[in-house]
C-alpha positions as CSV (number, residue, x, y, z in Angstrom):
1,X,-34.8,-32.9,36.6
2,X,-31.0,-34.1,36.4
3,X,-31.3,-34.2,32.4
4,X,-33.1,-30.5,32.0
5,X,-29.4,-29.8,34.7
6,X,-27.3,-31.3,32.3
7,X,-28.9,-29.5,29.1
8,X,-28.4,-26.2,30.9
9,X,-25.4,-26.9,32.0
10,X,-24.0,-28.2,28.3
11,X,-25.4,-25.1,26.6
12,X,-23.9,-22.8,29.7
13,X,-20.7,-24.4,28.8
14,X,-21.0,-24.2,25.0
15,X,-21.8,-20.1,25.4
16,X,-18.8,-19.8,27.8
17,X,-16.3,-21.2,25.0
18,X,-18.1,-18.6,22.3
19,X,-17.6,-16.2,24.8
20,X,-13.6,-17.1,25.3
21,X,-13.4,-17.2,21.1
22,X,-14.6,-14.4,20.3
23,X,-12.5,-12.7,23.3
24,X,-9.5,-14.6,21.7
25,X,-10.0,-13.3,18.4
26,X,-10.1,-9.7,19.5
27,X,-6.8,-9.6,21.0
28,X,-4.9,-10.5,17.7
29,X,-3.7,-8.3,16.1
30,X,-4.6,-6.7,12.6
31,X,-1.8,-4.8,9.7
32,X,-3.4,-2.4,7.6
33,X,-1.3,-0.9,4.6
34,X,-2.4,3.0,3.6
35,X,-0.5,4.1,0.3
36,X,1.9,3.1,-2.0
37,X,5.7,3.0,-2.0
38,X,7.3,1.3,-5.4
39,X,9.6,-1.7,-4.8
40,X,13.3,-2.1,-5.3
41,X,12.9,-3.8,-8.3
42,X,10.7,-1.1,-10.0
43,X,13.1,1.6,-9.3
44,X,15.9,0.1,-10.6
45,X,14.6,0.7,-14.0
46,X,14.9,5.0,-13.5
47,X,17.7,6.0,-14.5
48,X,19.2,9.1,-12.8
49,X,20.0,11.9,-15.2
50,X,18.5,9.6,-18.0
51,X,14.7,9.1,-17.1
52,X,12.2,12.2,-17.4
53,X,8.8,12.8,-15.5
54,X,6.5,10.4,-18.1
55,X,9.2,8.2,-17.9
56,X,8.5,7.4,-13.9
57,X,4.7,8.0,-14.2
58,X,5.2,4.6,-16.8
59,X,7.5,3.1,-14.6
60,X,6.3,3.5,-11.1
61,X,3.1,5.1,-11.5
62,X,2.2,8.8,-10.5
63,X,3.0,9.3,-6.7
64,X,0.0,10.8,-3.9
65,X,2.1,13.5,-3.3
66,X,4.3,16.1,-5.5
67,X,6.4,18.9,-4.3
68,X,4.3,21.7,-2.5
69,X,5.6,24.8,-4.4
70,X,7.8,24.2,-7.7
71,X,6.6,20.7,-8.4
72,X,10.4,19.8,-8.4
73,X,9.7,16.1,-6.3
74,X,7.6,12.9,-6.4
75,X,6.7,11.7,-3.1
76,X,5.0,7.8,-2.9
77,X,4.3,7.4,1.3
78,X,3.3,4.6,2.8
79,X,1.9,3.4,5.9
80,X,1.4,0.4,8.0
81,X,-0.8,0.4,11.1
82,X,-1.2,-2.1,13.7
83,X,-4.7,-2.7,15.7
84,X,-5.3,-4.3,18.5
85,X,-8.9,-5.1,19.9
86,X,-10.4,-2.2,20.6
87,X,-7.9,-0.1,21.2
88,X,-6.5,2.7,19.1
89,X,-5.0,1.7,15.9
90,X,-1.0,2.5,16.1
91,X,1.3,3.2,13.2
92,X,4.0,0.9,13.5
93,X,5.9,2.0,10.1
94,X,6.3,4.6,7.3
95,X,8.1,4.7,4.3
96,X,8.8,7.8,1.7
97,X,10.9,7.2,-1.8
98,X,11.3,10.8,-3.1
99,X,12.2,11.0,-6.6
100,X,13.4,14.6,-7.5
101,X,13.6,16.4,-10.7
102,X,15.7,18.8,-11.9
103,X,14.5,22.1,-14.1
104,X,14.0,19.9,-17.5
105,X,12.0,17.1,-15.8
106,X,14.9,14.7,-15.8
107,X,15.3,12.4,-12.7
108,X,17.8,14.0,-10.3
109,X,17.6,12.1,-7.1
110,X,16.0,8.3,-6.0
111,X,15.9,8.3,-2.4
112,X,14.0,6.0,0.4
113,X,13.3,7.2,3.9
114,X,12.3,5.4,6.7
115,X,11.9,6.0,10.6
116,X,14.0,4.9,13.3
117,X,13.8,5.8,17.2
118,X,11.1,8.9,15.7
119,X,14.1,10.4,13.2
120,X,13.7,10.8,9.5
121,X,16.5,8.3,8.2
122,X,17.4,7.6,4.6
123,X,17.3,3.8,3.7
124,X,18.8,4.1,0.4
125,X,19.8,7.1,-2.2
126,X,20.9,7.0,-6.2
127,X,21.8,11.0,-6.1
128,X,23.6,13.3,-8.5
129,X,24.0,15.9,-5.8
130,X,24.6,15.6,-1.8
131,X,21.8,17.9,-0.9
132,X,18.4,16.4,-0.2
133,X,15.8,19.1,-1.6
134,X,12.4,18.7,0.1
135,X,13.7,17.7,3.8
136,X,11.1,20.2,5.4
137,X,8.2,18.2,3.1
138,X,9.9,14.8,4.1
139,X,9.7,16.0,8.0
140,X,5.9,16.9,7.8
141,X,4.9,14.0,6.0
142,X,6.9,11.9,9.6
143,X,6.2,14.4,11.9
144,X,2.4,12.8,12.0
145,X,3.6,9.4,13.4
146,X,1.0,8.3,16.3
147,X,-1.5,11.7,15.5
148,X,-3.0,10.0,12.4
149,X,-6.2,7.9,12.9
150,X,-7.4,5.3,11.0
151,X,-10.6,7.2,10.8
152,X,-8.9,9.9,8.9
153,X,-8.0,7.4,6.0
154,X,-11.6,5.8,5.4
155,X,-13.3,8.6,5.7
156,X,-15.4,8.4,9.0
């Protein structure tokens, strides 16, 4: 009788630290990257005023997004989301380069945006002009921070 206790009790024991691992395990936390941003070092090599549409689509690669109406930006967006056990997947960072052209297709503007505090903030810019075309495009692509689900991404 006390070695049929002593089985139950071992294997009780042994399902109880399953039990705590697998519980452990749910509460770290997973990155997931969506999209594509180029580096640094890969957009040194566009020249402003020099380096023309097919130029960048060599360089870089073609972008996700273009400008809505006149085709007169490249947009590469990415995002980085954060989940934690089963709760709702939360978007933690995004990231925009815009690379504008001007009428002839030659690069105008190299700019990175980022978010801090909820606020559309530019990270670095190689411009020939102090406007930034394409804010409003810019502010829809952040206005989406916390509305978009993972589940909107792969398809479910």
């Amino acid at each position: 009788m006390e070695v049929q206790a002593s089985k139950v009790k071992a294997r009780l024991n042994g399902l109880l630290m399953a039990g705590s691992i697998l519980v452990l395990s749910a509460c770290s936390a997973i990155y997931r990257d969506h999209g594509y941003v180029p580096m640094d070092a890969e957009l040194e090599s566009v020249q402003v005023g020099a380096s023309s549409r097919e130029d960048v689509a060599e360089m870089v690669g073609r972008p996700s997004a273009a400008g809505l109406l006149d085709d007169s930006g490249w947009y590469y967006v990415q995002s980085r989301f954060k989940h934690v056990g089963p709760m709702k997947p939360e978007e933690i960072d995004r990231q925009v380069v815009a690379i504008s052209f001007n009428q002839s297709g030659i690069v105008e503007n190299v700019e990175r945006f980022g978010l801090a505090e909820g606020r559309v903030v530019p990270l670095s810019r190689r411009v020939t002009e102090t406007n930034i075309k394409g804010i409003s495009f810019l502010r829809q692509l952040f206005s989406n921070v916390g509305r978009v689900q993972a589940g909107d991404f792969l398809g479910e």
